[in-house]
TIVEX-662350 format. One line per field, with one value per residue (C-alpha): x, y, z; residue number from 1. Coordinates in steps of 0.25 Angstrom, whole numbers. Each point is the difference from the previous one (the first is absolute). Example, Ala and Ser with C-alpha at 12.3 -4.5 7.8 and 13.67 -1.06 7.14 Angstrom:
<rs>
px: c(49/6)
py: c(-18/14)
pz: c(31/-2)
n: c(1/2)
</rs>
This chain:
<rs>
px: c(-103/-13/-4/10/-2/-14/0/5/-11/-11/6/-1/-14/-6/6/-5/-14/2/3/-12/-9/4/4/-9/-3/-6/-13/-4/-13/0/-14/2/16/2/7/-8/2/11/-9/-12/-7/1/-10/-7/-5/13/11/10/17/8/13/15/3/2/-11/-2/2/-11/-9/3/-5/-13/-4/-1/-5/-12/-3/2/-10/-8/7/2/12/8/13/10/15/10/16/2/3/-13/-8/3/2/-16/-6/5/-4/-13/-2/-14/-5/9/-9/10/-4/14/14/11/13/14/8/-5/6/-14/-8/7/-2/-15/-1/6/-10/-9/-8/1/-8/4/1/-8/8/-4/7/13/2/0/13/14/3/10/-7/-10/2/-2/-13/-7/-7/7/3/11/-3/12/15/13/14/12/9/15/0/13/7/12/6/4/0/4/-5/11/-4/-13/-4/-2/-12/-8/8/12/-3/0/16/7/7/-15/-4/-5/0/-13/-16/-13/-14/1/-13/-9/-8/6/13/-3/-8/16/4/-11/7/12/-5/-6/12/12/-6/-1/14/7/-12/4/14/-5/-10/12/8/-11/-1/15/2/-13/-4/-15/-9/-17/-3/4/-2/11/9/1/0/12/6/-2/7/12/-3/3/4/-11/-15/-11/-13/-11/1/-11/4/12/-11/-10/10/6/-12/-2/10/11/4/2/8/7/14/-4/-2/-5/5/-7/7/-8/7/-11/8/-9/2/-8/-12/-13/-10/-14/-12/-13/-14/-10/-13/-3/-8/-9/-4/-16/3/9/-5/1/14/4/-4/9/13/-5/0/13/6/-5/6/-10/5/15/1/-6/13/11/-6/-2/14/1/11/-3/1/-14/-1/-11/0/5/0/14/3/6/9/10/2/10/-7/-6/4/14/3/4/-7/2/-11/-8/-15/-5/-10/15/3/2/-3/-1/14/6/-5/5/15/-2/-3/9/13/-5/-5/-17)
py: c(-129/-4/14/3/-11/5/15/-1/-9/8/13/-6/-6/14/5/-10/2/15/-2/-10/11/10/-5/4/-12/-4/-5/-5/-6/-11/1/15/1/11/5/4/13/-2/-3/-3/-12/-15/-6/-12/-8/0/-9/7/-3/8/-1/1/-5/7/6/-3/-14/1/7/-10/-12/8/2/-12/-4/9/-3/-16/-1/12/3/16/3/13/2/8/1/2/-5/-14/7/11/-11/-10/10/4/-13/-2/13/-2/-16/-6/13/2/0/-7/-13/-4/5/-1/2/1/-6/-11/6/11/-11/-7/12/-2/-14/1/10/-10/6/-10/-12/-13/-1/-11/-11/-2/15/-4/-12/8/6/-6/-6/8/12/0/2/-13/8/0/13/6/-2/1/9/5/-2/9/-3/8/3/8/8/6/9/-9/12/3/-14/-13/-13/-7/12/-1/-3/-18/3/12/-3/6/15/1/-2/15/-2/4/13/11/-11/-6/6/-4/6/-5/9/-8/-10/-9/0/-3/-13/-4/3/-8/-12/2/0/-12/-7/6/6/11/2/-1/9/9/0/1/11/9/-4/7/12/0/-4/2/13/0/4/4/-14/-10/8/10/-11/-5/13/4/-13/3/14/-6/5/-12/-11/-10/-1/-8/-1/-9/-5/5/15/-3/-10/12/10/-9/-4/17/9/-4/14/-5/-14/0/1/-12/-16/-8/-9/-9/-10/-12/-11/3/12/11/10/-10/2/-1/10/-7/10/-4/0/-2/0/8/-8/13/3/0/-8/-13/-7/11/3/-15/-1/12/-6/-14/8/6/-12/-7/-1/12/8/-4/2/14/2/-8/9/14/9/-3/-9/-8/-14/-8/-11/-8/-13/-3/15/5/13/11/-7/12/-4/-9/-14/0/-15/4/11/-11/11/-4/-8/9/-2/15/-1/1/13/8/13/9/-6/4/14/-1/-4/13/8/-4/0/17/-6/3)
pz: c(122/-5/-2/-6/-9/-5/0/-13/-7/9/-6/-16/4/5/-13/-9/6/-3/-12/-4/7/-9/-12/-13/-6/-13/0/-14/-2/-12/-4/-3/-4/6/15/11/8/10/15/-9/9/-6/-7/11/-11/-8/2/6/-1/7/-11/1/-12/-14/-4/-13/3/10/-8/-10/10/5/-13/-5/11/0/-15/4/13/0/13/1/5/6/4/9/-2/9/4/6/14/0/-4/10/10/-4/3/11/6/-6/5/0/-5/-13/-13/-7/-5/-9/4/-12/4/-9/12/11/11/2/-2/13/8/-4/2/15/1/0/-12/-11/-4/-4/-16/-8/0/-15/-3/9/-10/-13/5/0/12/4/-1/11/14/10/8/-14/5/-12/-13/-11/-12/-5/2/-3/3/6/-9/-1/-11/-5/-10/-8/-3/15/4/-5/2/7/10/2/14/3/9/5/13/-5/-2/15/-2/0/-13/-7/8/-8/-12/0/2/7/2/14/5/-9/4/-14/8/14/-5/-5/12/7/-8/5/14/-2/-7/8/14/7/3/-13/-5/9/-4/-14/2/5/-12/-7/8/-1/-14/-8/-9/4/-13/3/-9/-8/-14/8/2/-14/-6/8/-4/-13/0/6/15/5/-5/5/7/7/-3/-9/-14/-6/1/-11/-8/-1/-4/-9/-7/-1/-4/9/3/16/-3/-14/8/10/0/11/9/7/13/0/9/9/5/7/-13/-6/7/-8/6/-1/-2/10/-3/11/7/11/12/0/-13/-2/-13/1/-10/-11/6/0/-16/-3/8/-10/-14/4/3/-11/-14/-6/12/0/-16/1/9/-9/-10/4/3/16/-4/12/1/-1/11/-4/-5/-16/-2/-6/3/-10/-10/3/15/6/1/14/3/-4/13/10/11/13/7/10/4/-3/13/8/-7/14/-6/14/4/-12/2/15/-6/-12/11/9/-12/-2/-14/4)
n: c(1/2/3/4/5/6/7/8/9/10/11/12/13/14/15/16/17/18/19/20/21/22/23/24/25/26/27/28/29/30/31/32/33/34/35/36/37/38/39/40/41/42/43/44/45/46/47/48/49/50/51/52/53/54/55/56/57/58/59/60/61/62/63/64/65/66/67/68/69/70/71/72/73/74/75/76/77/78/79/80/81/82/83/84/85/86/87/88/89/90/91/92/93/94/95/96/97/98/99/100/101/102/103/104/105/106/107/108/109/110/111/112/113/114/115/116/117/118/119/120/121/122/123/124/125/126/127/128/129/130/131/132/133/134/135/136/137/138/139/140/141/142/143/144/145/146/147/148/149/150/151/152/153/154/155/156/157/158/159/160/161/162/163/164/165/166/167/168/169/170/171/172/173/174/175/176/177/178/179/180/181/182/183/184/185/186/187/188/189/190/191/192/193/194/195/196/197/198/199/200/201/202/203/204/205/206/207/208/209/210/211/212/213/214/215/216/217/218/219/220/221/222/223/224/225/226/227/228/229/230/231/232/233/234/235/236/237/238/239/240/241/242/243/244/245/246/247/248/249/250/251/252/253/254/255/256/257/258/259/260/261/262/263/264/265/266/267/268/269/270/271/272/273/274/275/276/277/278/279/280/281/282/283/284/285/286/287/288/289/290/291/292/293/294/295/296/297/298/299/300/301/302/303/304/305/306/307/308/309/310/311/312/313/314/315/316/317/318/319/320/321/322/323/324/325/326/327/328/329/330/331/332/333/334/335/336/337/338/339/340/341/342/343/344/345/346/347/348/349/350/351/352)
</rs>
């Protein structure tokens, strides 16, 4: 039985380490402007962040950065999944100094890996309290929120679904939409593991399978809510914020709902920063964790187009969004995120 229990994750994790291996990632050099050539050996002198988040927000840090300290800096991009699954195959010997996720669940895998180092205690406090993990071997730096959007042309709002739970019920199959292969997805399902248990995410995870049309992301899923495919969709706020702020092409038809009552559909996704227990420069790779935590760093989120939520302390985010302290999200230590179980129960449901 215990086999059979982890054949599944031991078949994602070789994949994942596949993919890391053979990915082409951008490499971008800060002091030049310009990209690298794919396979083009790191810099040693530079500070280097192994990156899942957007890029331009990234790019946006590291450069302000640079011109602040004097500190040159490279990046390589990648997804929340490659990434992770990079450092860990690369342990002590990764040349990573920074590791940015969009979703805590990577960095967990990480930390149980053994490979992060503890984060100045000083950093940990420019950040809301509820948006860093117990260990402190990470830190918060971003935040999004789960969200339903719907198309009130095929649905009412007296029937809109009361909790995330219910699309599991029969009466929605073939009415609602997911990106469930994405790694902004299973960090949702993660909270619903860690706020309902295994066996009613199970049971929810076959609703899905059942039930769900799957879409290759979340811009899929709100553009096919918006064409009347179906008549709602999970994924993150700020997709419809950005298009919205644009030309609204994937969202006019739509509005959001959001659960709040502490239901698992109002998860808030926290986005980690941290520093890995190799990296040959700590102390550069600590002061870059403290800038964007800090009100110059969280402002150059709040103000760029991520339409993500700034975490740090006094910071408001976009005046567009949904007031953060008003999502009543449910209360779970990101550090308890069990991102390889989730994959195990996906797999496991024919969903990975």
């Amino acid at each position: 039985m215990l086999f059979r229990r982890t054949r599944p994750v031991i078949r994602r994790r070789t994949a994942l380490l596949a993919l890391a291996t053979t990915a082409t990632l951008a490499l971008t050099a800060c002091g030049g402007g310009g990209s690298l050539e794919a396979g083009k050996s790191l810099d040693p002198d530079k500070l280097t962040i192994y990156s899942a988040q957007h890029e331009n927000l990234t790019q946006a840090w590291a450069k302000k950065f640079q011109e602040d300290t004097g500190v040159k800096v490279q990046i390589r991009y990648g997804s929340d999944s490659s990434m992770g699954a990079q450092i860990v195959q690369e342990g002590a010997k990764s040349p990573a100094d920074v590791f940015l996720t969009e979703n805590s669940p990577a960095m967990t895998t990480v930390q149980n890996a053994g490979l992060l180092a503890k984060v100045d205690e000083a950093t940990i406090a420019q950040v809301g309290k509820d948006y860093a993990p117990s260990t402190h071997e990470w830190v918060g730096i971003a935040a999004r929120s789960t969200v339903l959007v719907y198309n009130p042309s095929k649905i009412t709002e007296a029937e809109l679904p009361k909790s995330i739970m219910d699309l599991q019920d029969p009466k929605w199959k073939g009415k609602w939409g997911a990106a469930a292969g994405g790694a902004d997805f299973q960090a949702i399902v993660s909270a619903i593991l860690e706020t309902q248990g295994e066996a009613k995410t199970a049971t929810w995870l076959k609703g899905l399978k059942d039930g769900a049309q799957i879409y290759q992301n979340n811009i899929a899923v709100m553009k096919a809510v918006n064409a009347g495919q179906v008549p709602v969709g999970i994924m993150y706020h700020y997709y419809w914020y950005r298009d919205q702020a644009l030309s609204k092409v994937g969202s006019k038809n739509t509005k959001l709902l959001y659960f709040r009552h502490q239901d698992p559909g109002a998860f808030v996704s926290i986005s980690g920063g941290a520093v890995l227990k190799s990296s040959k420069q700590g102390a550069n790779a600590q002061k870059f964790l403290a800038y964007v935590t800090s009100k110059a760093g969280q402002n150059v989120l709040a103000t760029s187009d991520a339409k993500e939520y700034a975490v740090g302390n006094g910071v408001p985010s976009d005046k567009a969004l949904e007031p953060l302290d008003t999502l009543e999200a449910p209360d779970v230590d990101p550090f308890k995120l069990n991102g390889p179980k989730v994959i195990e129960l996906m797999t496991a449901a024919g969903i990975l």
